[in-house]
N, C-alpha and C positions, 0 to 999 in steps of 0.2 A: 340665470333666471332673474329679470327682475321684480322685484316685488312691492309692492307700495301697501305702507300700513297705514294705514288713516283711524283716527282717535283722538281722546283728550290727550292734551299736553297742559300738564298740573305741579303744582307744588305741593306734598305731602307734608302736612302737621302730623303728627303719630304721637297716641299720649300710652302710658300704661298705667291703668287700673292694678292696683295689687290683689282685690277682692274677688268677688264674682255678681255680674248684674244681677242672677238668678235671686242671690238672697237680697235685693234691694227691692224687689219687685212683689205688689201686693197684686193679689188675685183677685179681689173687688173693689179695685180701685185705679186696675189699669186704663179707664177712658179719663182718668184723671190725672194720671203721671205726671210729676213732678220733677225730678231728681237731679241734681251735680254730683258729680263724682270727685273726689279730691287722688287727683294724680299726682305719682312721684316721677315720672321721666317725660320727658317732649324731646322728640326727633325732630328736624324739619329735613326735610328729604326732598328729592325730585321723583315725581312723581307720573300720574298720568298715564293710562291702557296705550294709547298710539306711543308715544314715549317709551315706556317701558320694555313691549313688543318690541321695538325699534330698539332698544339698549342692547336686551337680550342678542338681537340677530348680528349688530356690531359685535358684538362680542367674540361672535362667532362667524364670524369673517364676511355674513353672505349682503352686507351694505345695502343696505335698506331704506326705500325713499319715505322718509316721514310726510304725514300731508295732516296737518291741522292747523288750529291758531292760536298764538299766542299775544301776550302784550309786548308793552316795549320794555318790559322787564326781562326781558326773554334771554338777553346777550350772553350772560354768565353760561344759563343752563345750554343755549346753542353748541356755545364752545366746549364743554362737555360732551355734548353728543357728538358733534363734530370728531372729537378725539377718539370716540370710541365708534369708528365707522357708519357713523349715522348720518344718509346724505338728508342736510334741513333744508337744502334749500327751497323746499315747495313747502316752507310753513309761513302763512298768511300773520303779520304782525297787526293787531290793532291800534289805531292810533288815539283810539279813547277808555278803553276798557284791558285790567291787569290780566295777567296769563292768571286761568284756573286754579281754585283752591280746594285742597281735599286736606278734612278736618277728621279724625277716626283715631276712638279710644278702644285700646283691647285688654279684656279681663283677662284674670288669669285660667281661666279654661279656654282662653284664645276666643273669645264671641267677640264682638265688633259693634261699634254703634257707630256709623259715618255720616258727613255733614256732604254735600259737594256743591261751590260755589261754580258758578258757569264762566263766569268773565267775559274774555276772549273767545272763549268756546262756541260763543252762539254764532259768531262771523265763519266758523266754517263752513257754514251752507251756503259762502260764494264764493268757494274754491271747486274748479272746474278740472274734470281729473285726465280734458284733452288736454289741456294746460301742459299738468306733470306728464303726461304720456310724451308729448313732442317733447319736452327736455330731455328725456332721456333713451328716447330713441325706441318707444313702445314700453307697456308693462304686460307682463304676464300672470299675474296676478293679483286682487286688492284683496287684504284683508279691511274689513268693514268695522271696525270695531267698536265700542260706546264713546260715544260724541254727541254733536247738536243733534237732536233727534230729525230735524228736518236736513240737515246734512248728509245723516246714514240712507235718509232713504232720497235724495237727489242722486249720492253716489250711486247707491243701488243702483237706480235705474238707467243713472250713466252708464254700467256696467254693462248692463241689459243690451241698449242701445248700442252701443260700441263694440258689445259680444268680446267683452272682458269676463275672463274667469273671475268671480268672486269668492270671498268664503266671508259668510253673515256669522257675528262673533256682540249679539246684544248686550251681554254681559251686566253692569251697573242699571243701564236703560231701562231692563226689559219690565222692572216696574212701574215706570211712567207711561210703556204703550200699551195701545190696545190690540185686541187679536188681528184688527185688519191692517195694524202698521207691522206686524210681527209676521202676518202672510206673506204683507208685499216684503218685507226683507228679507224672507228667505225662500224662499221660492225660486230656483233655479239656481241657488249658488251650488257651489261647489263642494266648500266642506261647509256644516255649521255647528261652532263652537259652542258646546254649553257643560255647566255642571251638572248635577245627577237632580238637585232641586230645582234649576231653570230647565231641565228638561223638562221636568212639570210642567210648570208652569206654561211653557210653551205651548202644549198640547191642551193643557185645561184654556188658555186664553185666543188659541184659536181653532179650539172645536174639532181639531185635529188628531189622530191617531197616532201613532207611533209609527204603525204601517205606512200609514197616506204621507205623513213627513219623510217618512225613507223616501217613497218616491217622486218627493218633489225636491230632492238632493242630492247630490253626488255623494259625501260620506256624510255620518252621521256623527262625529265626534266626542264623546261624554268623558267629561273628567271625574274619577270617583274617589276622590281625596288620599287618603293613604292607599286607598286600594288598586291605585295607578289611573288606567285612560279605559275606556272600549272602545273602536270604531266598527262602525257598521254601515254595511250597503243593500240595497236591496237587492235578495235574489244572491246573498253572499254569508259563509260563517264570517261570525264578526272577529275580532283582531280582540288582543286584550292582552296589556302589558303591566306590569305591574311598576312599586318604583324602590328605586334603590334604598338603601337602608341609609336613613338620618341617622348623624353624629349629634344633631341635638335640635330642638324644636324654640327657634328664637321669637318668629315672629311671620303668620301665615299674610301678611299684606301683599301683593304680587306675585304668589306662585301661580296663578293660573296666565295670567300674561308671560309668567316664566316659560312655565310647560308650551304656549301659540308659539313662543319665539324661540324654542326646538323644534319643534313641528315643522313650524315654515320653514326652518332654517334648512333640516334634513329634505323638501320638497325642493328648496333651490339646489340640493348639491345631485337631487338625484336619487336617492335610494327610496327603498322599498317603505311603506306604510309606517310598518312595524317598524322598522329605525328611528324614523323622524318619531313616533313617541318617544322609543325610548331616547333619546336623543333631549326630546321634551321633557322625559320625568327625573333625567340627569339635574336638568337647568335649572327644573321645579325644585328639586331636592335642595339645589346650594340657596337658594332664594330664602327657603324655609327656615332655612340653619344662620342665617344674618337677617338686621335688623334694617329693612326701607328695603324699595325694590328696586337700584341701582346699586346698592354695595358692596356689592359681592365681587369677588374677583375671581376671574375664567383664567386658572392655571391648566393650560394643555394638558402638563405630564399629569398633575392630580386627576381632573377629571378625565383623562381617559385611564389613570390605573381604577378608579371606583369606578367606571361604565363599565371594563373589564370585568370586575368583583360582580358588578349586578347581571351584565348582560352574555360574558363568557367570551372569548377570544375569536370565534369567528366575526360575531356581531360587532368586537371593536376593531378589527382590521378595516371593516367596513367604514365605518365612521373615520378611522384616524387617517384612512386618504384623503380626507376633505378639511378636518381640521388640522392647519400647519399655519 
């Protein structure tokens, strides 16, 4: 199955706060905010939703065509994916503008304050995705995920046209659009990826029901943070997995592009709904417990004795036919 993940491709600054924002922040005075925070660590990391999706799935053997843009700073981090089964070659380099920056301090109750610089990013909306289709011989799926905002929705509709399965995956974005750019991008995909608060969101921005979004979708997706995934379809009991138990909680920055790039991963090999989550809250899990969202390293025999421990021996036989 092949799949194309289109997305930012970024460089992650990661700082950590020791405190908690909560107590810096005054209650009649918040239109006036002010504040620096005095941190004691900086990660710089590789970064970026398409990137990371795409790490995740190398990792996990099912080689995956990245499709974004970057600068010509890009070469390091290429060769990197490149190692870790990531096909780059449908990423669009700029010949004026640096590959993407994502800037984000976390307190110590794990909240977030993030910066995102576009770069390169904004030139994704002249990449053509018959382009990557003829290199490689058709796709069977795009994931659509937070990018140049006119990007996501040229893909879209190349999708549409082309009668490519999609899955709408707004994610970072969904705050800068409005309800009718959030229509048109989901509206006849296939899956659509969101958390339990951009599910909101989604429904309050386009006037939408929960109901009427089932039936403008194939699955329904929700990620509910410790408390695993739900999918749901219309006219179906929903699915609902939970997730394996963390050995320690490092740093929440890309588990939810963890968890899309088990998902898809389990959808390219083949199995049932309910695998490719859990499969997803495996990958979410290791993500969680290391620090940046390429660092982790995918040990077969570990992660399938803990899928074991979480998901029970029938469910890993399933999975361990496809990860070798």
């Amino acid at each position: 199955m092949r799949i194309a993940v289109t997305g930012s491709i970024a460089t992650d600054h990661l700082m950590t706060f020791p405190g908690r924002f909560s107590d810096q922040l005054v209650a009649d005075q918040l239109h006036t905010v002010s504040l620096s925070f005095l941190v004691d660590k900086l990660d710089v990391r590789r970064g970026g939703v398409g990137a990371n999706i795409a790490f995740g799935m190398g990792q996990l053997g099912t080689r995956p065509i990245l499709v974004g843009a970057a600068g010509a700073d890009f070469d390091e981090y290429r060769a990197w994916l490149d190692r870790h089964g990531v096909d780059t070659a449908s990423v669009r380099i700029s010949e004026t503008l640096h590959t993407a920056r994502f800037v984000c301090t976390t307190d110590a109750d794990h909240n977030q304050i993030g910066s995102f610089y576009t770069g390169a990013m904004s030139e994704a909306r002249l990449i053509e995705l018959k382009t990557v289709a003829d290199r490689v011989g058709g796709l069977d799926l795009v994931l659509i995920g937070a990018d140049d905002p006119e990007a996501m929705l040229r893909h879209t509709e190349e999708c549409r046209s082309r009668t490519i399965p999609f899955a709408a995956d707004f994610s970072q974005q969904i705050a800068r659009m409005d309800g009718e750019e959030i229509r048109i991008l989901l509206d006849g995909a296939t899956y659509l990826f969101s958390n339990e608060y951009e599910k909101g969101l989604i429904e309050n921005k386009t006037g939408w029901s929960d109901e009427e979004i089932l039936g403008k979708v194939g699955h329904r997706v929700t990620t509910l943070g410790a408390r695993g995934v739900r999918i749901e379809r219309a006219g179906e009991d929903p699915i609902e997995v939970g997730c394996p138990q963390e050995e320690r909680k490092a740093d929440p920055t890309g588990v939810g592009d963890a968890f899309r790039a088990g998902f898809l991963s389990g959808l390219a090999w083949g199995v049932s709904l309910e695998r490719a989550a859990q499969v997803g809250c495996m990958l979410a899990t290791l993500v969680i417990e290391t620090v940046g969202t390429q660092e982790y390293a995918l040990r077969r025999a570990h992660f399938m004795d803990r899928f074991t421990k979480a998901y029970g021996h029938d469910a890993a036989a399933e999975v361990q036919a496809h990860l070798v």
